[in-house]
N, C-alpha and C positions, 0 to 999 in steps of 0.2 A: 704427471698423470696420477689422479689417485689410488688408493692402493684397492677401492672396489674391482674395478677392471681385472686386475693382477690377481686377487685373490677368486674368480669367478672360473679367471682360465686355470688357474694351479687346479683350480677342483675339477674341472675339467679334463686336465690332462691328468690327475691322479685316477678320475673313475675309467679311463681308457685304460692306463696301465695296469689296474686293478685287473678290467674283466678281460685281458690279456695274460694275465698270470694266473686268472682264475682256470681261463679255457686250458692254456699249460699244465694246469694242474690235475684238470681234468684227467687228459691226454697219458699223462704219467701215473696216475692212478688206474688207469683201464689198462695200460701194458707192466703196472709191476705185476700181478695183478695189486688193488689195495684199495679194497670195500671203501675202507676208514677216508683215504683221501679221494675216494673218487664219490663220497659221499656228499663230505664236506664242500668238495669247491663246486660239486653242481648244485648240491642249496644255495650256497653263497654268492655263485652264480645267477643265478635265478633271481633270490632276491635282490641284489643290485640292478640287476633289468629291471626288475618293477618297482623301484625308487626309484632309477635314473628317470622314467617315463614322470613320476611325478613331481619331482624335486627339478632335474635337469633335462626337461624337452629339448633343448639345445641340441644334446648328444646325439641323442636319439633322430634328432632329425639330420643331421650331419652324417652318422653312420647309414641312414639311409639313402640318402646320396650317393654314398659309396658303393649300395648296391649287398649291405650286409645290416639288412632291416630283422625287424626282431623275428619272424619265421625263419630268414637261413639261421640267426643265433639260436635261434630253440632247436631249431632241426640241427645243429654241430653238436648241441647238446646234448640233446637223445642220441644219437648218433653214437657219441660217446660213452655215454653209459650201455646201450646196449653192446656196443664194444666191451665192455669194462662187464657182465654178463656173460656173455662167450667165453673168457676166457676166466671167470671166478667160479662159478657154479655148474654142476653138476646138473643143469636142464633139461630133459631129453628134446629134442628135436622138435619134435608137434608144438611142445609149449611153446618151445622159442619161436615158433614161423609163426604161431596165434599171436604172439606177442609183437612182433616187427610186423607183422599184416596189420596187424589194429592198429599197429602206430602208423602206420603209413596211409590207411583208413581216415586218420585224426586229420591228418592232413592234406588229406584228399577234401574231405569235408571244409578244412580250412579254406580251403581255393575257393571250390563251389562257392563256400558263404562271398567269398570275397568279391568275385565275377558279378554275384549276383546283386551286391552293396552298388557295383556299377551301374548298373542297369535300374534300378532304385533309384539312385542318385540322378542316374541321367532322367527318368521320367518323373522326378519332383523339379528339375528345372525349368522353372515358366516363364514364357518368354516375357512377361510384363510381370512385376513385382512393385508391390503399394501399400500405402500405410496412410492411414486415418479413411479409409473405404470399405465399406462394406462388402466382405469377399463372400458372405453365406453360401450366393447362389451356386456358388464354384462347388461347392464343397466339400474345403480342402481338409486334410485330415494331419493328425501330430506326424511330425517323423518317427522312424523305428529310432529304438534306443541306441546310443552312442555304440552300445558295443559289440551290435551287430555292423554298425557300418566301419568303426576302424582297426584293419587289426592288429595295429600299434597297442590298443587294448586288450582285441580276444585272445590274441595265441599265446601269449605267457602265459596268462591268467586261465585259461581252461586247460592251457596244459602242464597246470600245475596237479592235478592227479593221475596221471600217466608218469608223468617225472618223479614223481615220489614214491608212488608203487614200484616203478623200477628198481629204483637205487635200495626199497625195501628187501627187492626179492636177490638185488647181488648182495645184503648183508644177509638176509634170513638164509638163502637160498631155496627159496621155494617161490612157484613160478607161479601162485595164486596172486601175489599181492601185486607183481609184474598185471599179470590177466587183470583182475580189476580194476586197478588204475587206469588203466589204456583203457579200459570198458568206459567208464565213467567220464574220462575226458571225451572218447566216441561220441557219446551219447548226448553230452551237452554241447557239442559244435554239430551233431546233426539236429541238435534243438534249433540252433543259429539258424540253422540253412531253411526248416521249416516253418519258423517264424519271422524270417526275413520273407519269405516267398507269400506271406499273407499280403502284403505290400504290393503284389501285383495281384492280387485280386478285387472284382469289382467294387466291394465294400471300402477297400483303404487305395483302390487307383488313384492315381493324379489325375486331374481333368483333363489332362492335353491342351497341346497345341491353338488347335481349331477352337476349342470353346472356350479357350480362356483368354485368345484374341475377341470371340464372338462377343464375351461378356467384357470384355474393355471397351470393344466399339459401343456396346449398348450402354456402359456406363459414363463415358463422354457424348452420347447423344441424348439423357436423362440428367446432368450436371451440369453441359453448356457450360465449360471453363470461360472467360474472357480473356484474364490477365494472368501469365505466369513468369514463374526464374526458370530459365536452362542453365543447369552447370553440368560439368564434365570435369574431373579432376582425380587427383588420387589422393589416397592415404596423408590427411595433415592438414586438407585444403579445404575441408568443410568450413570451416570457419568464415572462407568467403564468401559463400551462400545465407549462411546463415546470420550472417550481420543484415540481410535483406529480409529475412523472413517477416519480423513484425510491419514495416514500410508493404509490404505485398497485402498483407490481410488487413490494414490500412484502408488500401487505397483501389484494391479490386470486391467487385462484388462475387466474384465466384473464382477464387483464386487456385492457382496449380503451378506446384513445383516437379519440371522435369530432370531428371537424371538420366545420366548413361552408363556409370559402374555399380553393379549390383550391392559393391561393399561399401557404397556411401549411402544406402537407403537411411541405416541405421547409425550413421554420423549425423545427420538432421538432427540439429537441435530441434526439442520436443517443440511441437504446432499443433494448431486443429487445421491447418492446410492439408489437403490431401498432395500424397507423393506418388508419382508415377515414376520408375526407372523402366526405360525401353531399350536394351541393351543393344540393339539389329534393326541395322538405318531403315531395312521393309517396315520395321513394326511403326518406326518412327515414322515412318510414311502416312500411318492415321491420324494424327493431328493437322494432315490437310481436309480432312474431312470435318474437323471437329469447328466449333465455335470460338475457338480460342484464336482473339485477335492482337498479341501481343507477345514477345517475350523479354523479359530481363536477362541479359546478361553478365556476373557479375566479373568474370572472367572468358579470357579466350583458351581455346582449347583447339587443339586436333577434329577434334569430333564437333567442333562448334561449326565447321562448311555443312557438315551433313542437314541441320537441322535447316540451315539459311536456304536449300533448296525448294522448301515450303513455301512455295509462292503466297498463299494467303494469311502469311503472320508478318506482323513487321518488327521489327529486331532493333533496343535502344540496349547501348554498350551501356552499361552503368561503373562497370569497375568495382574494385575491392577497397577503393580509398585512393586519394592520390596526393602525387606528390611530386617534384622536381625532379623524380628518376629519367630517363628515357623510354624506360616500361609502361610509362604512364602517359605518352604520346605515342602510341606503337602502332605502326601504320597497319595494322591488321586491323584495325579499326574504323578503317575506309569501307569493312563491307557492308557496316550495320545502315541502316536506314536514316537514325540517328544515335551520336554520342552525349550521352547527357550528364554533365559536369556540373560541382559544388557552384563556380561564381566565375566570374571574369578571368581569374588568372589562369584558369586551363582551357579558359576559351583560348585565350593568347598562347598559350603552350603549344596546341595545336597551330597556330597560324603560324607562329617560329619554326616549330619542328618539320612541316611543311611535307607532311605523309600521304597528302592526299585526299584528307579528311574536308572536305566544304564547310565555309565557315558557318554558312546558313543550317546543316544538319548537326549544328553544335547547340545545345540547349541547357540553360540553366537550371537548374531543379534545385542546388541547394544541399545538406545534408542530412535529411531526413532524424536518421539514428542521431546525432546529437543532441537532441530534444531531453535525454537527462542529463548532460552535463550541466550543473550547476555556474552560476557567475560568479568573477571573482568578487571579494567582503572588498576588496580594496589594499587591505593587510592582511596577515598572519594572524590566527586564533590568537590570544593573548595568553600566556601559560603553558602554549603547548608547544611541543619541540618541532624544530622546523622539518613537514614531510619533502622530503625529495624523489622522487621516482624518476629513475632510471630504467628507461623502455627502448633499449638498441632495437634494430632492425636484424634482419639477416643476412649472410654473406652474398644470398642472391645466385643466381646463374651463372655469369660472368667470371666470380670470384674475384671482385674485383676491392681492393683495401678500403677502396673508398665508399665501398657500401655499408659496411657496419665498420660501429667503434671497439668494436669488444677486441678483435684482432688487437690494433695497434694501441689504442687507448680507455681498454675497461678498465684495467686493472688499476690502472695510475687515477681514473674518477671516482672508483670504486676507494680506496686507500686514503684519497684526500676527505671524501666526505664523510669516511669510516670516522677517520682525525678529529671533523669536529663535532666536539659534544653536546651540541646543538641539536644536532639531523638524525633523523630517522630515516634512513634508507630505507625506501621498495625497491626493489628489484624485477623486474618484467623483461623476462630477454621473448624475442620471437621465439612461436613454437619449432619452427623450419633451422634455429641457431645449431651448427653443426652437420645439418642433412648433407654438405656438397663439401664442405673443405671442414676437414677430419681437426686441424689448429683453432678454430674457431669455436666448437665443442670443446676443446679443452680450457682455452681460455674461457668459455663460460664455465668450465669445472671450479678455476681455479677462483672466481672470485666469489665464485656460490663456498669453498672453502673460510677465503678472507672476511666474508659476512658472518659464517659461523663460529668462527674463530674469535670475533668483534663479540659476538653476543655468549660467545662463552664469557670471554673477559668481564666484562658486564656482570653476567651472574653472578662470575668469583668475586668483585668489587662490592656486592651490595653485600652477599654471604659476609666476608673480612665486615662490612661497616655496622653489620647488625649485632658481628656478634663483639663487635668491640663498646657498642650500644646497652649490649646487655651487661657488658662487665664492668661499665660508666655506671650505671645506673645498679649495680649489686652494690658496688662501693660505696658510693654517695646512699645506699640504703645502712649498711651497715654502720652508717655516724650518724644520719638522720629518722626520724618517727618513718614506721613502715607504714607504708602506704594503705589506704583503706581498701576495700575493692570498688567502692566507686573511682577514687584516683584510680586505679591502676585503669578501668574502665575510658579513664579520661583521658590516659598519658598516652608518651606513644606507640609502646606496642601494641594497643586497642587502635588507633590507626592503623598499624599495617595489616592486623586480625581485619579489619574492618575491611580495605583493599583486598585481602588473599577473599574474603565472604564472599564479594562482590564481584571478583575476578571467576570462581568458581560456579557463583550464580550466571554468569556472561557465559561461560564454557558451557554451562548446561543449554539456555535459552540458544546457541550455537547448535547444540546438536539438536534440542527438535527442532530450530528450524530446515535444519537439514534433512533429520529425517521426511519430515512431511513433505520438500521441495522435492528431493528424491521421491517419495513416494506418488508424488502428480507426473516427474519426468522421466524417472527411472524405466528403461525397457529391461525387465529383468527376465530373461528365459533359462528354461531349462538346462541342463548341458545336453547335447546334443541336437538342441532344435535345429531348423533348415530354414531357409528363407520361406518356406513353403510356410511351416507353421509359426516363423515370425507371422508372416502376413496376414493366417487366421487371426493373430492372437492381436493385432495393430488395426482393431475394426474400426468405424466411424467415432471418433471421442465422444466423451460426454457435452452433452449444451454447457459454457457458460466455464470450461478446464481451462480456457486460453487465461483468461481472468484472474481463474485461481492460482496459476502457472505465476502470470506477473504480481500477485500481490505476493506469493511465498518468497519468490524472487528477490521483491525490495524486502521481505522482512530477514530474508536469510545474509542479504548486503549490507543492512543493520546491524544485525545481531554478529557480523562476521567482523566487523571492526571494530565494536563495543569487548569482544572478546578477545582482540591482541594486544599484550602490552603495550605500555604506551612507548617505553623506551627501547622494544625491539627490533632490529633491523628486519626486514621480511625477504623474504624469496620466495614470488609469486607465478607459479606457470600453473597451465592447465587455464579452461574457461570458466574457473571462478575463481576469485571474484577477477568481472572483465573490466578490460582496461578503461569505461568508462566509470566504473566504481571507481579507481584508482586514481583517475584526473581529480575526483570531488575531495577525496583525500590528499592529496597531492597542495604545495603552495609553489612547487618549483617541478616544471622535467626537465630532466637532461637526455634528449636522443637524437639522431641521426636524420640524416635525410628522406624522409617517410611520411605518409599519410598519419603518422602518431603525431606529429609535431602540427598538420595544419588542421587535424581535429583536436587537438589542444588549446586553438586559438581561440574555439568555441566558450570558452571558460576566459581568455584576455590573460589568466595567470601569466607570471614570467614565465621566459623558458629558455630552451640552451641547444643550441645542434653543435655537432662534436663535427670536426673539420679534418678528415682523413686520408683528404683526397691528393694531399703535396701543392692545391691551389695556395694562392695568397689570400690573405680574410677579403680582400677586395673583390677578388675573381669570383670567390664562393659566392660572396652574396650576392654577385653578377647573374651567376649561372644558379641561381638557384631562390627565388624570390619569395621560398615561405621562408628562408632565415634571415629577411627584410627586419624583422621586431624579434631576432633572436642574439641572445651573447653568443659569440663563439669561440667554443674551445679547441684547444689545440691537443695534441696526442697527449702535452707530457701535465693538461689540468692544470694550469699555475692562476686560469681566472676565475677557478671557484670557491677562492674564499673572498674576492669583490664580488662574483655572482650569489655571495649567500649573505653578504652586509647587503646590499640590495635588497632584494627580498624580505630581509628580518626587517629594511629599515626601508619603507614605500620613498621617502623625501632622496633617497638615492637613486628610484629605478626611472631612469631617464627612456626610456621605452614604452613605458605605458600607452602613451597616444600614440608609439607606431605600433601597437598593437590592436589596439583598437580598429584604425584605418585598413592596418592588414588581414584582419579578420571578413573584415567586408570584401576584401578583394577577391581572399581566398574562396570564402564559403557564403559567399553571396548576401543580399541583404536581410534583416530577420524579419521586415514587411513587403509581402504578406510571408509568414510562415513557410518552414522549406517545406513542407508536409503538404501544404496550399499550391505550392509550385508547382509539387512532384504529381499531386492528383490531377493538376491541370495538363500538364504535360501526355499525364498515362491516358486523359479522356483524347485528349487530341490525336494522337498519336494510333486510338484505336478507333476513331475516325477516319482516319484515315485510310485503314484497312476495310471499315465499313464501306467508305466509298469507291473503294476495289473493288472488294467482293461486288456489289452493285453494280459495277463497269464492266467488269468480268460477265454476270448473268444476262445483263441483258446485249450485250454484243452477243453471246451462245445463242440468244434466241432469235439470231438475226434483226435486233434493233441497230438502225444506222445514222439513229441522230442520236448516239452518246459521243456526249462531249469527252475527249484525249486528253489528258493531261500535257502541258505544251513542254518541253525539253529544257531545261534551263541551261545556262554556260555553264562549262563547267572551268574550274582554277579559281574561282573566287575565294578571296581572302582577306581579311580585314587588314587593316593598315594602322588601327590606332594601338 
């Protein structure tokens, strides 16, 4: 393990012990009596609560848990000190009851504000939340400031003048600066409580319930959605929705993406799609009403029956990607209307795995989103070092070895391709690498280590060769005519000057384009906004931003690999640049049994699935038909230094043509267009529900020559 982890908890465990012996100190300072230390450790005190809040939230949230949040610590602390009072100064009586009545005042006020943060909170929660819609009519107002609503924030922090005039008045001994401190923290937590309660009044109310149902119904019966995505997922799993996003606004004319958790509105990658998230299956009950005759699905979920209850939508499974897993024929699948899959081979996946699925509600559509992966040149760039990307999967649900290679076999592919000085390692583990089985994060630690460890090495090699360059070239100056400044201009330190110019001009053209991508996709809020005034602030986009989006897009994926060394290994997570950047960069992958490997084929490049499973290379590619056109490797990596003569040298890679062939299998044919397919598919398909809906109306109206749709067999399966 690395020594981050270990030095995160040591701090951890030091700021508990800290405000442990701080509170001790306290304590023994209010019964010697002793002004001095019972000064000190409740400053000290104090202060470290309001760093830990912003340095280590960890803490603070862990001791919350425990049920010892920062009010009972501030209340032990006053506590203390006016203990540490009683028994130092000479107070009379009045003061002192003025003094612990105000304090107790402070705190009373604290609650209030707190109760009433509830109650706030609960009426800015709406039951429908959306982004790229125009919410005016609603109209919703900003949330109160952060530090009305938590009081992880207000009660240190305001009752830092009560706590200081205290500890004033047991040094001075005099009960004024007691009185005024406690006055002044008073004052500004019944400010809290007073400008927290503007918030329920009619000016800054939330709309409610009713009307802001009312104004969804009206805004789906003014939009007329047709075609939408439903996803349902948690924290990490945006990603699968949003690899459909551009394919949606594509190929619908009035598109809509549906949601179920409020905290994935704003995992949406940026769209001019409008977002609905309907958290409560009643509310989701209104898109039977609406014109929306379709949804995408790109994953199954828990909450994916609730929506299938909608009689007048029809439901095509599209997937996140597929691949020769099991998950990828999952008889949950059976309940969509249709499953619509890249090309033949998961037509057949279906008929083998035998879940249920009718072969006739299987439809080819193709792979839309591949449309920028570039074709293979044939060869390798000439000049440039051979890129490899290595894209494992994840360890998956099951935990099962044979699902990723990082377990048993990253480190030893990692190490060999480190070895030769040829290759440029990318690095691309799944985002999900580590979520389930705790060895598998570390094994990704450990080669995310060995990469940097490579490219330090590296660094120290060119430093030693330059500077041994320089000392070549002093000597040979010292017996030879000194160079003019045009030579020097010529030679080669004016090359590498020339490189670092052009390296730095790359870093810059990097960051603006960054800035500006950011600045068309970035959701930047306030601290303390709500969903509420997300949703003001996420109105109908500008005409014409989608555009702008994708051209910032390709130029910031330009300018992002114009700007890495050439000979640097990389380690690439997060969604940029995405893994379809990284294929066109790429002359070779190395991954796993995953939908990376059969949208890689979309490119014909070589490629390599890693074999974890304890199969024989026969069984594997038995059971598993996108590693048809791949080398495979074994745990301990002995094929890929013939996997990179191959590559460097085309007259070796005896694979090509079954890549080719495999490409078709997989991901269908590229006449007509998968994009062509997939629109043909989404009109038909919403046809189909046109023709319900129509079958539906007029049997209501007691027409009795509509024709029924006749019942087909059901168990049909292909045989070829």
């Amino acid at each position: 393990m690395s020594a981050g982890p270990w030095s995160r908890r040591g701090a951890q465990w030091s700021a508990l012990v800290a405000m442990g012996c701080l509170f001790t100190l306290q304590f023994v300072g209010a019964q010697l009596p002793s002004a001095l230390i019972l000064f000190i450790a409740t400053g000290l005190g104090l202060a470290l609560d309001l760093t830990l809040r912003r340095w280590q939230p960890g803490i603070i949230g862990a001791l919350g848990r425990l049920h010892f949040d920062e009010a009972v610590r501030q209340l032990l602390r006053d506590l203390l000190v006016v203990l540490g009072i009683a028994h130092l100064s000479g107070i009379d009586t009045v003061a002192r009851l003025l003094m612990v009545g105000g304090l107790l005042a402070c705190y009373a006020a604290h609650f209030v504000c707190r109760a009433l943060a509830v109650v706030v909170r609960r009426s800015r929660t709406l039951p429908v939340v959306t982004r790229n819609i125009d919410t005016a009519a609603l109209g919703l107002t900003p949330a109160p400031p952060r530090l009305l609503l938590r009081p992880a924030h207000r009660m240190p922090l305001l009752q830092v003048p009560a706590t200081l005039g205290m500890l004033l008045t047991a040094v001075a001994d005099r009960a004024i600066w007691g009185l005024l401190g406690v006055g002044i923290s008073l004052v500004l937590l019944s400010g809290c409580v007073a400008h927290l309660a503007t918030w329920l009044l009619p000016g800054k109310r939330s709309p409610g319930e009713e009307r802001t149902l009312a104004f969804f119904q009206s805004w789906l019966d003014s939009y007329r959605p047709d075609v939408g995505i439903y996803f349902s997922g948690g924290s990490g799993t945006a990603y699968q929705a949003n690899m459909w996003l551009s394919t949606l606004a594509a190929v619908a004319e009035r598109p809509l993406v549906v949601l179920r958790e409020r905290g994935m509105v704003q995992q949406i990658a940026a769209t001019d799609v409008p977002v609905i998230c309907v958290p409560r299956v009643a509310h989701l009950m209104l898109l039977e009403r609406s014109t929306l005759k379709m949804l995408l699905h790109p994953a199954n979920a828990p909450k994916t029956s609730q929506v299938l209850r909608i009689p007048t939508i029809k439901h095509a499974f599209t997937n996140h990607g597929e691949s020769d897993k099991l998950s990828s024929c999952n008889p949950y699948a059976k309940v969509y209307d249709q499953v619509w899959v890249a090309g033949p081979a998961a037509r057949k996946r279906y008929a083998v795995a035998d879940v249920g699925v009718d072969d006739r509600d299987v439809v080819e559509v193709g792979r839309p989103q591949l449309a920028p992966i570039r074709p293979w040149a044939g060869r390798p760039e000439p000049g440039r070092a051979l890129t490899v990307l290595y894209a494992p999967t994840w360890e998956g649900w099951t935990n099962d070895p044979g699902n990723t290679s990082v377990l048993l076999a990253g480190e030893n592919i990692v190490r060999t391709l480190l070895a030769d000085p040829r290759v440029r390692l990318l690095y691309k583990p799944h985002p999900m690498t580590g979520s389930v089985n705790r060895r598998a994060g570390e094994a990704d630690a450990r080669i995310r280590t060995l990469i940097a460890e490579a490219n330090a090495g590296t660094a120290a090699r060119a430093e030693r060769s330059d500077r041994a360059g320089l000392g070549a070239r002093s000597e040979r100056g010292s017996l030879a005519t000194p160079p003019t400044a045009t030579d020097t201009v010529a030679a080669e330190p004016a090359r590498g000057r020339g490189e670092g110019a052009a390296s730095a001009e790359a870093r810059a053209e990097l960051a603006r384009c960054t800035e500006e991508l950011n600045r068309l996709t970035a959701r930047v809020f306030r601290p303390g906004a709500d969903e509420m005034e997300r949703m003001m602030r996420q109105s109908a986009p500008e005409p014409g931003r989608a555009e702008a989006v994708e051209a910032a897009m390709e130029a910031w994926r330009a300018a992002f690999w114009a700007a890495q060394p050439r000979d640097a290994h990389l380690v690439l997570t997060g969604s940029r640049p995405d893994i379809y950047s990284c294929f066109n960069q790429a002359d070779l992958l190395i991954s796993d049994v995953s939908s990376v490997a059969a949208d890689f084929l979309a490119s014909t490049k070589p490629y390599a699935v890693v074999n974890t499973s304890g199969l024989s290379e026969a069984d594997f590619r038995a059971a598993n038909p996108t590693v048809r056109a791949a080398t495979i490797i074994t745990p301990e990596a002995r094929e890929i230094p013939a996997l990179l003569a191959a590559v460097a040298d085309p007259d070796l890679d005896t694979l090509a043509d079954e890549r080719v062939a495999l490409q078709t299998y997989l991901l269908g044919p590229s006449d007509p267009p998968s994009l062509t397919r997939f629109t043909e598919a989404t009109r038909a398909l919403s046809a189909e529900a046109d023709a319900r809906r129509s079958r539906q109306t007029r049997l209501a109206s007691g027409d009795s020559g509509v024709e029924l749709p006749i019942p087909r067999p059901s168990g049909h399966r292909i045989t070829g």
